[in-house]
C-alpha positions as CSV (number, residue, x, y, z in Angstrom):
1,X,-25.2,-46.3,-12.1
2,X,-28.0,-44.5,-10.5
3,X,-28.9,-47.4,-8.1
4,X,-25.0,-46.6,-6.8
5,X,-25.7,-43.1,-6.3
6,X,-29.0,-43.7,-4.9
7,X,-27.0,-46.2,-2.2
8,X,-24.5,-43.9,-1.5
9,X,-27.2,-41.2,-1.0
10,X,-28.9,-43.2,1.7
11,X,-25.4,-44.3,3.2
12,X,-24.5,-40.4,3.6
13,X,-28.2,-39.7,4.9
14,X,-29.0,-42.2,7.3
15,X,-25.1,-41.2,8.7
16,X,-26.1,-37.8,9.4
17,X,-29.4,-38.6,10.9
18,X,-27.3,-40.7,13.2
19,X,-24.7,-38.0,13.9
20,X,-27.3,-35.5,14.7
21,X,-29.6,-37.8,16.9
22,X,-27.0,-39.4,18.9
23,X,-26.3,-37.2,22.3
24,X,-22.2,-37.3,23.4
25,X,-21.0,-37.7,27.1
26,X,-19.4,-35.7,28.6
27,X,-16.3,-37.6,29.6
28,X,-13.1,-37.2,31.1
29,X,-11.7,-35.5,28.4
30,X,-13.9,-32.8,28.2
31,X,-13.6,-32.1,31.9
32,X,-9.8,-32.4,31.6
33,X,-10.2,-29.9,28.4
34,X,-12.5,-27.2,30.4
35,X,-11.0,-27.3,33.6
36,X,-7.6,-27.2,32.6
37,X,-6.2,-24.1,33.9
38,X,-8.5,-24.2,36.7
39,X,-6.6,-27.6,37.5
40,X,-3.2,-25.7,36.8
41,X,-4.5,-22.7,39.3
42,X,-6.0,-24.5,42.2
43,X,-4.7,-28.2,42.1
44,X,-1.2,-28.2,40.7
45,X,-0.1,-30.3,43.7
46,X,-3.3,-32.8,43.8
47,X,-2.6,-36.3,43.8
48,X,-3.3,-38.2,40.4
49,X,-6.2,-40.9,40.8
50,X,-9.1,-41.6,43.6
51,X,-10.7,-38.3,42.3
52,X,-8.7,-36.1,43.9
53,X,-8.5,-33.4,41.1
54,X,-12.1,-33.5,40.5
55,X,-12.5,-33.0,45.1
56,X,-9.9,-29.8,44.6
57,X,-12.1,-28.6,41.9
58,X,-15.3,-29.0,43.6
59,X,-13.6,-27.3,46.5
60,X,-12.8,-24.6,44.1
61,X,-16.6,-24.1,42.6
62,X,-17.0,-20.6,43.0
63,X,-13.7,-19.7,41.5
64,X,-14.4,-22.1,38.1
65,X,-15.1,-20.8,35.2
66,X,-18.4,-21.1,33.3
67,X,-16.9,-23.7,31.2
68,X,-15.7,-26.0,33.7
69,X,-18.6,-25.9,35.9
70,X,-20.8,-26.9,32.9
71,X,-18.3,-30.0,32.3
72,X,-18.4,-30.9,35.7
73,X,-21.9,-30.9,36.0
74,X,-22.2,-32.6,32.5
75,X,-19.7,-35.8,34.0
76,X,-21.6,-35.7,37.5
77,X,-25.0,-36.9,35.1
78,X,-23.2,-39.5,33.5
């Protein structure tokens, strides 16, 4: 019995030692979530695909928000 708690101990710690050291990307859908009324303000009407969103908000930088210059910045690393 206490050799199962000790392995489920370990399993639990070794998971959050992972959680904590592993850094996440910021990817599409973090940019999507963060610029997403900047996207409905400024580039309604750009085309889907090829980047063109992402061109409209770079055209757009000094009218982003804080958030959605972060993420951009955050993708443009990756």
């Amino acid at each position: 019995m206490r050799i199962c708690i000790a392995a489920v101990a370990l399993s639990l710690l070794s998971l959050s030692v992972f959680a904590q050291t592993s850094e996440p990307k910021a990817g599409k859908g973090q940019l999507k979530g963060a610029c997403s009324a900047e996207v409905q303000k400024f580039c309604a009407d750009a085309p889907k695909g090829k980047g063109q969103v992402r061109a409209c908000l770079e055209g757009h930088q000094a009218d982003l928000s804080d958030a959605c210059k972060a993420a951009m910045a955050a993708r443009a690393k990756n």
